[in-house]
VEXDREN-2710 file (C-alpha; in Angstrom, 1 decimal):
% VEXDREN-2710
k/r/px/py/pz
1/UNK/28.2/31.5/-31.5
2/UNK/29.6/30.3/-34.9
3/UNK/30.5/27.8/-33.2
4/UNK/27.7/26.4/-31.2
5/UNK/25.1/27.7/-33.4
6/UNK/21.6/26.5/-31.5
7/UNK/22.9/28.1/-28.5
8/UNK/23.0/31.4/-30.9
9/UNK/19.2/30.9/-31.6
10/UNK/18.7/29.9/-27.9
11/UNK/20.2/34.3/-27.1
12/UNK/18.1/35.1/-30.0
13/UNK/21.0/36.1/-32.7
14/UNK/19.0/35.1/-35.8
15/UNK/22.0/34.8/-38.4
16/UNK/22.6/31.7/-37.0
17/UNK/19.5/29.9/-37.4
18/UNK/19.9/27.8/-40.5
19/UNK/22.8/26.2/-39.2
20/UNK/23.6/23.0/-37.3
21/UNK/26.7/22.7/-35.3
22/UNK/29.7/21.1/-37.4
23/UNK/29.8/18.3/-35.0
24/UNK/33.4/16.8/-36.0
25/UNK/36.4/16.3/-33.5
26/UNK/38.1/19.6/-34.4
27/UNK/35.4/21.8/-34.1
28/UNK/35.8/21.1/-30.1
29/UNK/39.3/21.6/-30.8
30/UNK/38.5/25.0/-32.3
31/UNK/36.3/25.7/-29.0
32/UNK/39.4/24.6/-27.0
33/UNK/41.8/27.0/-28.9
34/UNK/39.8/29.8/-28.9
35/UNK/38.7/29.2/-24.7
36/UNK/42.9/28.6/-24.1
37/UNK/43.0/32.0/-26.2
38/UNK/40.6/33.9/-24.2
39/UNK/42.2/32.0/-20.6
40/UNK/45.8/33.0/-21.6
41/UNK/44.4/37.3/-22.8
42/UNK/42.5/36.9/-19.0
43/UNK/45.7/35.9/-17.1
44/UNK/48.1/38.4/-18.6
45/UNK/46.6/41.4/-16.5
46/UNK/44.7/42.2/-13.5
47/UNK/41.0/41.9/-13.9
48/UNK/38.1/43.9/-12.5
49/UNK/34.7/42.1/-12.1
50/UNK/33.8/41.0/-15.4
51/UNK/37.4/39.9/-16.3
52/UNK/36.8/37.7/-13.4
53/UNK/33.3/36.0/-14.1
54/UNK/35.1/35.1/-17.9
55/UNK/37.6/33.9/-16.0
56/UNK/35.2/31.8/-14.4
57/UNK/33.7/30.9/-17.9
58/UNK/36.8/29.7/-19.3
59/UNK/37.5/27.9/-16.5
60/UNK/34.3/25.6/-16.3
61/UNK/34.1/25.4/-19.8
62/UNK/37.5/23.9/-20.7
63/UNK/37.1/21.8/-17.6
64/UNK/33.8/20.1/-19.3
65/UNK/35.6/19.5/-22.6
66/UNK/39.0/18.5/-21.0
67/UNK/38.1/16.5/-18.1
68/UNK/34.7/15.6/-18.1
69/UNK/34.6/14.8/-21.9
70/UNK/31.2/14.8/-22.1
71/UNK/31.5/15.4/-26.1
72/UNK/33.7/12.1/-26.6
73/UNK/31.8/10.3/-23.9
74/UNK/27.4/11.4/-24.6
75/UNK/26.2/11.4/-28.1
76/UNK/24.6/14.5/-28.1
77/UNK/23.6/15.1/-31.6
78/UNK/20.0/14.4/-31.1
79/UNK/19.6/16.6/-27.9
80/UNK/21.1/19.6/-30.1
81/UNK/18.8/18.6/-32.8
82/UNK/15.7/18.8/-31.0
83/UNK/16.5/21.8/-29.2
84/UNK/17.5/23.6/-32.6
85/UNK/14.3/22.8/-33.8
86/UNK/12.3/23.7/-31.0
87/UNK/13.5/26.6/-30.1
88/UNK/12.5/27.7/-34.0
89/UNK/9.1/26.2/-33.1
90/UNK/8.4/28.0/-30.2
91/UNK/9.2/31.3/-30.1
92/UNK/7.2/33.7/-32.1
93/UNK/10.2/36.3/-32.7
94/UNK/8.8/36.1/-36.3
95/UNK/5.5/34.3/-38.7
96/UNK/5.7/31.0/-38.2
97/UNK/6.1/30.4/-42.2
98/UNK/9.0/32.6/-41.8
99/UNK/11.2/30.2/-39.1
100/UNK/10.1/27.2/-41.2
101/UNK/13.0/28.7/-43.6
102/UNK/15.5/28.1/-41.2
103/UNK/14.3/24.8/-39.6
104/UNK/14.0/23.5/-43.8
105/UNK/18.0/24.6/-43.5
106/UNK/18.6/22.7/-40.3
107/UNK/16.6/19.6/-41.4
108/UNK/18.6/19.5/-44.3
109/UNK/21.8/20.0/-42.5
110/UNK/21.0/17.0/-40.2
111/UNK/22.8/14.2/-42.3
112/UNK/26.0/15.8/-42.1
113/UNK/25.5/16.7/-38.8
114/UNK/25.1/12.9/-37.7
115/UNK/27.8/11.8/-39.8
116/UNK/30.5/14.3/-39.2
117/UNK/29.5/13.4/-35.1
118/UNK/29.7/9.9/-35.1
119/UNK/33.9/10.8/-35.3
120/UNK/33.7/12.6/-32.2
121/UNK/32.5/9.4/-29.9
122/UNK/35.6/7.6/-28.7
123/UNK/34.5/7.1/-25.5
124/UNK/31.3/6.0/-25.5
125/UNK/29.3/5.2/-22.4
126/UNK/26.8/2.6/-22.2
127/UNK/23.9/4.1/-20.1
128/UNK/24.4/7.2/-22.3
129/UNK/24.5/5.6/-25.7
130/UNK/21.1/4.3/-25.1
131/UNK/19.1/7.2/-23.9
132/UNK/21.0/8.8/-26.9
133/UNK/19.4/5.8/-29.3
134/UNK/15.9/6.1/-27.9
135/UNK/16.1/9.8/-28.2
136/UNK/17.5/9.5/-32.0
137/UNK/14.3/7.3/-32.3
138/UNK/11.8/10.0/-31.1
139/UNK/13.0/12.5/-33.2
140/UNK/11.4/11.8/-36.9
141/UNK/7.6/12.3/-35.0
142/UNK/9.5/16.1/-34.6
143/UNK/10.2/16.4/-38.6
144/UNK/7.0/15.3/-39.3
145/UNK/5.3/17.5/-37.0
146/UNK/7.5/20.4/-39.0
147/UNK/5.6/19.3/-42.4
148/UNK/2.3/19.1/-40.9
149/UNK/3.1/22.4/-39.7
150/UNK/3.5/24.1/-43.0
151/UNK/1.2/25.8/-45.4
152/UNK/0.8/23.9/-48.9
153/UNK/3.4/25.1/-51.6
154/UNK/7.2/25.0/-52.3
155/UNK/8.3/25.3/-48.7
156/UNK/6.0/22.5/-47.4
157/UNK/7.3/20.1/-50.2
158/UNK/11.0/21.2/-49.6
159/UNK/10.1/20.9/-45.4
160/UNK/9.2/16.9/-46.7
161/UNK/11.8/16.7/-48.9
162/UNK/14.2/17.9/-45.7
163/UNK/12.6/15.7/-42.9
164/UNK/12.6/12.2/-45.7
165/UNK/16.3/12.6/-45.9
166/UNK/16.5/13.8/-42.3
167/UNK/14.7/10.6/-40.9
168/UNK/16.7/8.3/-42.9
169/UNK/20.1/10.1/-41.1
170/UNK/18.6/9.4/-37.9
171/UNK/17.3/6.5/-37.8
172/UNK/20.6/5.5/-39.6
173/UNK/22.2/7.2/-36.5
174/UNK/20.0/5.4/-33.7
175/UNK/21.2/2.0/-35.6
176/UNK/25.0/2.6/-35.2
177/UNK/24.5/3.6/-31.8
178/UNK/22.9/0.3/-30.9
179/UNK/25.2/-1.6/-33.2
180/UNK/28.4/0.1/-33.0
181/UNK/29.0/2.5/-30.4
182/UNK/27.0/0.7/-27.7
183/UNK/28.9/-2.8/-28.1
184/UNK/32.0/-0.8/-27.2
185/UNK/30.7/1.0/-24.9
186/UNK/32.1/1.4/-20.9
187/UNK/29.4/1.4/-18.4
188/UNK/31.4/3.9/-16.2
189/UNK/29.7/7.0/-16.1
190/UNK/30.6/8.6/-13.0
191/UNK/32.6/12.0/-12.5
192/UNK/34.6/10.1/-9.1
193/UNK/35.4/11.6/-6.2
194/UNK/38.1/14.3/-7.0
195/UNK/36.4/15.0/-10.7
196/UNK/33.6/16.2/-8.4
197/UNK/35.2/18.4/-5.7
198/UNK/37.1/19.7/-8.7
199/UNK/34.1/20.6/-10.1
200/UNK/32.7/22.6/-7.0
201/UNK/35.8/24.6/-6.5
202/UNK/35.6/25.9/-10.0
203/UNK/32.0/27.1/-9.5
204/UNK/33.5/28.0/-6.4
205/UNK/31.2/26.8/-4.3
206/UNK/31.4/27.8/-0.5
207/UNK/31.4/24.0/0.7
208/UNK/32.5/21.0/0.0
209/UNK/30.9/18.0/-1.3
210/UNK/30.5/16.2/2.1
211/UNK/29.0/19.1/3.5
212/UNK/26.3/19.9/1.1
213/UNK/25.3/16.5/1.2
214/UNK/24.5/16.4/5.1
215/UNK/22.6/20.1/4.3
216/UNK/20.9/17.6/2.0
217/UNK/20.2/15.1/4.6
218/UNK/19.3/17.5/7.0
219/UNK/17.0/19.5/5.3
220/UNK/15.1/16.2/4.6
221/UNK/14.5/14.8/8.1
222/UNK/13.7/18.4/8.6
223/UNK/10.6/18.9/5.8
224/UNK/9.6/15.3/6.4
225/UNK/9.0/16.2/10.4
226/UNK/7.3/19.4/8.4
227/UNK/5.2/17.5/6.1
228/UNK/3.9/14.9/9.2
229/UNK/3.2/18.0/11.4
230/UNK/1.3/19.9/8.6
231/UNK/-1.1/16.0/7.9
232/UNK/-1.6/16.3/11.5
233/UNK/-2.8/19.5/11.7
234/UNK/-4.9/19.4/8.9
235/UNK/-6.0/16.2/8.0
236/UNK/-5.8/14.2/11.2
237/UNK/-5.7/10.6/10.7
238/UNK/-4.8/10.5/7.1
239/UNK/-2.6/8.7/5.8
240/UNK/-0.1/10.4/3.5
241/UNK/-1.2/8.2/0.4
242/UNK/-4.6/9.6/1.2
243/UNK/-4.1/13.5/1.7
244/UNK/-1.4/13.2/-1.7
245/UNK/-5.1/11.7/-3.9
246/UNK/-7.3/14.5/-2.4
247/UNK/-5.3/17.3/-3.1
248/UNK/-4.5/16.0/-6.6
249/UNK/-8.2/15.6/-7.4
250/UNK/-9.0/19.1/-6.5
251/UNK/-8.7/20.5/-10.0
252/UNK/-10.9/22.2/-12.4
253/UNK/-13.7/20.2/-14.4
254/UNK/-11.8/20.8/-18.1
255/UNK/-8.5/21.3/-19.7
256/UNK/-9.8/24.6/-21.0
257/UNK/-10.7/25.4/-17.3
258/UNK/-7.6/24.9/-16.0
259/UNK/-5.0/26.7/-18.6
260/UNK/-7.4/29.5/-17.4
261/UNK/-6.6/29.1/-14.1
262/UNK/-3.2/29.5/-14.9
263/UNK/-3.2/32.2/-16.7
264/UNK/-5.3/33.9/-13.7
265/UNK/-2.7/32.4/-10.9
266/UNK/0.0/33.8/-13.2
267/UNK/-1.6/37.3/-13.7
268/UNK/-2.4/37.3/-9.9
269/UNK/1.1/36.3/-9.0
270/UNK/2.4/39.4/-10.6
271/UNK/0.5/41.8/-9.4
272/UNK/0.7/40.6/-6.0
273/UNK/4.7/41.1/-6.5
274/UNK/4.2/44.8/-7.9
275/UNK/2.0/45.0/-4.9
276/UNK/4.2/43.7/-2.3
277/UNK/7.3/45.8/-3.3
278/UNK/8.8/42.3/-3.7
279/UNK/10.6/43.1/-7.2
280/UNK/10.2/45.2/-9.8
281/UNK/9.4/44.1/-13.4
282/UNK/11.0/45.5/-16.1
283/UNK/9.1/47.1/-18.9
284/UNK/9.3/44.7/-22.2
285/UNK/8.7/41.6/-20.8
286/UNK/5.7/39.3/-21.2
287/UNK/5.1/35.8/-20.2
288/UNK/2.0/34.2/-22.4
289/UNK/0.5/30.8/-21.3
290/UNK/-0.7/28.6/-24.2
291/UNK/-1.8/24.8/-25.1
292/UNK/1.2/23.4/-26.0
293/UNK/0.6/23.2/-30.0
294/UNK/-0.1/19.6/-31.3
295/UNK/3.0/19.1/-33.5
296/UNK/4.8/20.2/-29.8
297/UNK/2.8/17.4/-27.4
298/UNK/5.2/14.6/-28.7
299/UNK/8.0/16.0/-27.4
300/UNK/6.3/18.0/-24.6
301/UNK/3.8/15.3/-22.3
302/UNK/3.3/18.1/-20.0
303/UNK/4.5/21.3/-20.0
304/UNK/7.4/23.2/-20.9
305/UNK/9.0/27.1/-20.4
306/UNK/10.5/29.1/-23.0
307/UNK/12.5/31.7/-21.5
308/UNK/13.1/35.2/-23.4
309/UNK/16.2/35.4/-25.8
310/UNK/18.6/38.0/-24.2
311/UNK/18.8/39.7/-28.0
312/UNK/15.0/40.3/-28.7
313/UNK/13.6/43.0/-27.8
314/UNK/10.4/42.0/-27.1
315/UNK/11.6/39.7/-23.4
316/UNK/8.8/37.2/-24.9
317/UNK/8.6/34.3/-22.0
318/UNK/6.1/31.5/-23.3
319/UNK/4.8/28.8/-20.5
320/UNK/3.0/25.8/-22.8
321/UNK/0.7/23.6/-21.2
322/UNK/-0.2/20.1/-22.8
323/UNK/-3.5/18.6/-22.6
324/UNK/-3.7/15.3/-20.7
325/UNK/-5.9/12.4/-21.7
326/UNK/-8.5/12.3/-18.7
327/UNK/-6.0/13.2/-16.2
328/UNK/-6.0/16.8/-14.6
329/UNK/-4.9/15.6/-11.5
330/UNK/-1.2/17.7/-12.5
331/UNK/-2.9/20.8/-13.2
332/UNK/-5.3/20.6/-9.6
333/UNK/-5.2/23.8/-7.9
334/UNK/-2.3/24.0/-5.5
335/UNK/0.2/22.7/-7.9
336/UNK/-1.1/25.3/-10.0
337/UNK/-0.1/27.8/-7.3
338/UNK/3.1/26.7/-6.8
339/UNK/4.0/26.2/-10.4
340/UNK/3.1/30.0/-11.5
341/UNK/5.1/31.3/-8.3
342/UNK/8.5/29.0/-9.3
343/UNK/8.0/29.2/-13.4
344/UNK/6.1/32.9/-13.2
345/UNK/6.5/35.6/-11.0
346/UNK/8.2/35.9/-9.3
347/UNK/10.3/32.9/-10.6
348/UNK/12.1/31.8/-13.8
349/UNK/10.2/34.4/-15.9
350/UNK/11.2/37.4/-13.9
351/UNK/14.4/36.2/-12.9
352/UNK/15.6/35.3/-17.0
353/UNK/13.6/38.6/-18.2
354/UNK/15.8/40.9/-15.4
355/UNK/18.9/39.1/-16.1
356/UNK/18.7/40.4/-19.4
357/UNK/19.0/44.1/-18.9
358/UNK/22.5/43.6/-18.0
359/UNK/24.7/44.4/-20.5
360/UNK/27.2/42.6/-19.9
361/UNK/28.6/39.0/-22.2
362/UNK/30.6/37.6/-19.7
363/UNK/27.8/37.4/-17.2
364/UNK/25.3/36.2/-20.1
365/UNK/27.7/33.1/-21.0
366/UNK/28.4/32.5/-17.2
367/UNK/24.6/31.8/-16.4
368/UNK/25.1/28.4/-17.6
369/UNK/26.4/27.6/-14.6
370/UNK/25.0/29.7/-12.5
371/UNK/22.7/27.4/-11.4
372/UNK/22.5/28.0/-8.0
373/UNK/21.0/31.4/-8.6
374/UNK/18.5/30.5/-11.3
375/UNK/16.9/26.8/-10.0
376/UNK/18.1/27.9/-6.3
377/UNK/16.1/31.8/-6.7
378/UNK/12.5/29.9/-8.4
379/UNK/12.9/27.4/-5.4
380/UNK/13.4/30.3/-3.0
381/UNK/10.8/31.9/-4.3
382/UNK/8.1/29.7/-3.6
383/UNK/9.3/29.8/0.1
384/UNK/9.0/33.6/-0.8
385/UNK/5.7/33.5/-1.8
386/UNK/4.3/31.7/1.1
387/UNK/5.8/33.8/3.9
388/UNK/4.3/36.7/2.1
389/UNK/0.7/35.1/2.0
390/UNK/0.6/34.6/-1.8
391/UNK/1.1/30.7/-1.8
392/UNK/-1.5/30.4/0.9
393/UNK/-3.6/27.2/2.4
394/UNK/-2.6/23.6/3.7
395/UNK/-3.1/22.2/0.2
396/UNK/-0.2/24.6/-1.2
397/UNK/1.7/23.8/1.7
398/UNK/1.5/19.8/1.2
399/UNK/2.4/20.3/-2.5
400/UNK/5.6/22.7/-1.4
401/UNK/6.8/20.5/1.3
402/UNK/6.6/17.5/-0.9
403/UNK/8.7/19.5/-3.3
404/UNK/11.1/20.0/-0.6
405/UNK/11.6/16.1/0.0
406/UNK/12.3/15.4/-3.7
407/UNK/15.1/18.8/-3.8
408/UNK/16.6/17.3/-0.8
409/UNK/16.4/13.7/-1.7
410/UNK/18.2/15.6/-5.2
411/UNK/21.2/16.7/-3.3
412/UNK/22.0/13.6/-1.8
413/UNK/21.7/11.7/-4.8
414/UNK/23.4/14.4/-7.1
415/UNK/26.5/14.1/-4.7
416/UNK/26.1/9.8/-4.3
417/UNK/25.5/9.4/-7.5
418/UNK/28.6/11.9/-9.0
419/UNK/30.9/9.9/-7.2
420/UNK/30.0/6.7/-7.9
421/UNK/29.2/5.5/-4.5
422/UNK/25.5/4.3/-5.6
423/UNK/24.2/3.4/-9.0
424/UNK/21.2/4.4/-10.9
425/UNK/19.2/1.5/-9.2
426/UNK/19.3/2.5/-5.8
427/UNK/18.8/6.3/-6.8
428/UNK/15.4/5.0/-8.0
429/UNK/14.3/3.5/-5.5
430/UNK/15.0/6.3/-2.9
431/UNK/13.2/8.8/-5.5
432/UNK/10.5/5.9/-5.5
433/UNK/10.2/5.7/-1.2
434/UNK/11.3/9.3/-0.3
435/UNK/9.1/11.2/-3.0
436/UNK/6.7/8.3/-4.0
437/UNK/7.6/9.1/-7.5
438/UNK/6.4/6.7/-10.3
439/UNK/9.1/4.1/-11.3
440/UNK/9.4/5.2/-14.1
441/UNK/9.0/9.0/-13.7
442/UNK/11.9/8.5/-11.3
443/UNK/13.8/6.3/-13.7
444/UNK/14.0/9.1/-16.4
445/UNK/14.7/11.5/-13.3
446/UNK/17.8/9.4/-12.2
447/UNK/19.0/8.8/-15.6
448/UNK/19.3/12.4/-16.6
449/UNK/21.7/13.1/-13.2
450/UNK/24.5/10.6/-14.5
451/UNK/25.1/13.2/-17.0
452/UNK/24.8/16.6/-15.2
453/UNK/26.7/16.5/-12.0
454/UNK/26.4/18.8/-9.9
455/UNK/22.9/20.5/-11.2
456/UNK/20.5/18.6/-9.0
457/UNK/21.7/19.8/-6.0
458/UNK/21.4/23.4/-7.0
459/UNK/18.2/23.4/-6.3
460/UNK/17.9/23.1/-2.6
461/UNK/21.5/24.2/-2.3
462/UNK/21.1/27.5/-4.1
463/UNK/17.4/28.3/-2.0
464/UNK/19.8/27.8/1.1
465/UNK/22.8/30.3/0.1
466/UNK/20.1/32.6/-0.8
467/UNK/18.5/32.6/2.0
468/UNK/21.6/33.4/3.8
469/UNK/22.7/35.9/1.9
470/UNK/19.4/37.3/3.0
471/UNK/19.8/37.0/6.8
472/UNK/23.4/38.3/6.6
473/UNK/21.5/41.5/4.6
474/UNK/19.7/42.0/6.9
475/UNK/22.2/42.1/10.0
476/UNK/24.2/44.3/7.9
477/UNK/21.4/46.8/7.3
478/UNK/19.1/46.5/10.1
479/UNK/16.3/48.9/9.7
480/UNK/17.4/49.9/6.3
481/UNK/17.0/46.6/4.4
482/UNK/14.3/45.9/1.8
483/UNK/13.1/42.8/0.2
484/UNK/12.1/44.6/-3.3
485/UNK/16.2/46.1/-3.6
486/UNK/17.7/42.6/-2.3
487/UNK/15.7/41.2/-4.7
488/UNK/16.3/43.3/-7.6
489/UNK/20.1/43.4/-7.2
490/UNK/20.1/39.7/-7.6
491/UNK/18.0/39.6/-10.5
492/UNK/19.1/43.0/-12.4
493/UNK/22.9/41.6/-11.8
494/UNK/22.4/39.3/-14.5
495/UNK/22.3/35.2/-13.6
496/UNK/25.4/35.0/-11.8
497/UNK/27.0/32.2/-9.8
498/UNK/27.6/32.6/-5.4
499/UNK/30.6/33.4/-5.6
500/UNK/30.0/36.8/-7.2
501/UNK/27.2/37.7/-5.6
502/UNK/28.7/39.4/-2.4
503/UNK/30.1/42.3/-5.4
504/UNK/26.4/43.1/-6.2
505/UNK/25.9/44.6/-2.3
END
């Protein structure tokens, strides 16, 4: 954590937040010493469970900064900038005018930050180095939103003093981007064929790339043939186009109105889970739903979760909602449903709140790839949810099956796309036909998979190994199986990765 300190603030270990990381070339080789370190400790004796999930730490970890080289390769000293910030913003762990000490002590660490990275990218990638640029550009609306923030007095004029010098850095940053680093830029970004499989077998994954791509495929024809059957049924004669307008119009008459609705979906939601010995809820946690606050909407356009920092005490999960402009057609009722169910209860929220009652580090620092479990258990749960009579009604349905295309269409693309056998253009376009997303939308969708193979597909994958899991459960203990204590192994095991979950049972 002294060395990546935002991801300290992120667990919610508080010495670290006045810090930026160092950013140069040999703090990764630091990382890299200490990981080959911990690797060579782990592979000098036998290991019992959690030996094994550091094992598989290490092993992902020094694959991303050997092999995938994603710090030489992405500039991503404005994504840890934001998020450092943010994170400060957002969560309440103490008075606001308190955490404006540390964010004064990040802003004005931010010039050194910049310059002390620019070292580090010898490899730059064109399609990268610009959504780098643009979001080096967006940034200075953030720093002023921090002054605004503050009360009048020394801290506010230190704060401006912080974000001047900051802005300058930045926009100084976004220029050699564009003039520098983007005129030597490669425009191959692809992991390729055996960077990929590579990949999978270290999450240890139980199939290969080809394979999850035809589950992908085949869960797509399948939801499709759902999704006609369901317009059928329901709205015969309807064109999809149609049936997509009505249900997004159904919404409440204000923005007021509907941030109440969520918070009474979300409310609902968890009761109903107490009430259908689905889970259990640990003590401490909380989830609050709130406007997203106005220095925040530039940087959140719709909404956002915050989950709770495994080192606070108070499991504090904050869901922010941002006002649109004459438009509640995103907040109409059955997305509202469906969102509370996946980001709620008994979703993200419960599943990051449980998570972290387990003691254990290794499992903490492994749920960063564990993303099967924590996109694949809020995706299974809104299947969940709907078998149980929770997320209830055609209208839910359409908005769940419509989900279903675009996790599918996800797979097949995150597995395409890793390998280089289509390019951002044709990813588009099937987001654009298969989910009818908006260009653009689907533009920003596509752009951030070039960069994160492998996590799209977790999604859809991760609902379908869980829901194995469950049937295989269920043979084993006939009679004797319950949903609540299949559920709360999963989710009191801390976020783990497939291939450890079979040790849980």
């Amino acid at each position: 954590m002294e060395l990546r300190p935002v991801e300290a603030t992120y667990h919610g270990l508080h010495q670290h937040d006045h810090r930026m990381p160092e950013g140069s070339a040999a703090s990764v080789e630091a990382e890299l010493a200490l990981l080959s370190s911990l690797d060579a400790e782990l592979a000098g004796e036998e290991q019992d469970l959690e030996g094994e999930i550091a094992r598989y730490y290490v092993g992902l970890t020094r694959f991303q900064a050997e092999e995938m080289r994603l710090w030489s390769r992405f500039p991503d000293a404005p994504d840890q900038i934001g998020t450092g910030i943010f994170l400060l913003f957002a969560r309440d762990f103490a008075p606001l005018e308190e955490r404006l000490q540390p964010i004064a002590a990040r802003l004005e660490a931010i010039p050194g930050y910049l310059a002390a990275s620019r070292e580090r990218l010898s490899e730059p990638v064109e399609l990268w180095t610009r959504i780098a640029a643009e979001s080096a550009r967006a940034l200075p609306h953030l720093y002023g939103s921090v002054v605004e923030a503050a009360p009048d007095g020394p801290l506010r004029r230190r704060l401006a003093s912080a974000a001047e010098a900051a802005t300058e850095a930045t926009e100084g940053f976004a220029a050699w981007l564009e003039e520098d680093a983007l005129p030597r830029s490669s425009p191959d970004w692809a992991l390729g064929e055996e960077k990929l499989e590579r990949l999978l077998t270290l999450r240890r994954l139980p199939d290969p790339p080809d394979t999850i791509r035809a589950l992908g495929e085949g869960y797509l024809a399948q939801f499709k043939e759902e999704r006609a059957e369901l317009l059928a049924r329901h709205w015969p004669g309807r064109p999809l186009e149609e049936v997509n307008g009505l249900v997004r119009s159904q919404h409440a008459a204000s923005f007021e109105a509907a941030l109440a609705e969520y918070k009474d979906v979300i409310a609902s939601a968890r009761r109903f889970v107490l009430d259908a010995r689905l889970a259990s809820i640990p003590g401490a946690e909380e989830l609050r739903v709130e406007p997203t606050p106005r220095f925040l909407r530039p940087v959140i356009p719709f909404a956002a979760y915050e989950p709770p920092a495994r080192f606070e005490t108070h499991q504090l999960g904050i869901y922010l909602v941002t006002p649109q402009e004459n438009d509640l057609s995103e907040h109409n009722h059955a997305a509202i449903v469906n969102t509370s169910v996946h980001e709620a209860y008994p979703g993200h929220h419960l599943q990051f709140a449980s998570a972290n009652q387990h003691p254990s580090l290794a499992r903490l620092l492994s749920a960063e790839y564990a993303t099967e479990l924590v996109e694949g258990w809020a995706h299974y749960c809104e299947q969940l949810m709907y078998e149980q009579g929770f997320a209830a009604g055609p209208e839910v349905r359409f908005v769940q099956l419509n989900d279903l295309i675009w996790r599918a269409c996800r797979i097949v693309l995150d597995v395409d796309l890793s390998r280089g056998r289509i390019g951002p253009e044709e990813a588009v376009a099937t987001l654009v036909d298969e989910v009818a997303m908006n260009p653009g939308a689907a533009a920003s969708e596509v752009r951030r998979y070039t960069y994160t193979p492998g996590y799209q597909l977790s999604y859809l994958y991760g609902r379908h190994l869980l829901g194995k899991l469950r049937e295989g459960r269920q043979r084993a203990e006939g009679k004797d199986f319950e949903l609540r204590a299949f559920h709360d192994r999963l989710l009191y095991g801390g976020a783990l990765p497939a291939a450890f979950w079979p040790a849980l049972f």
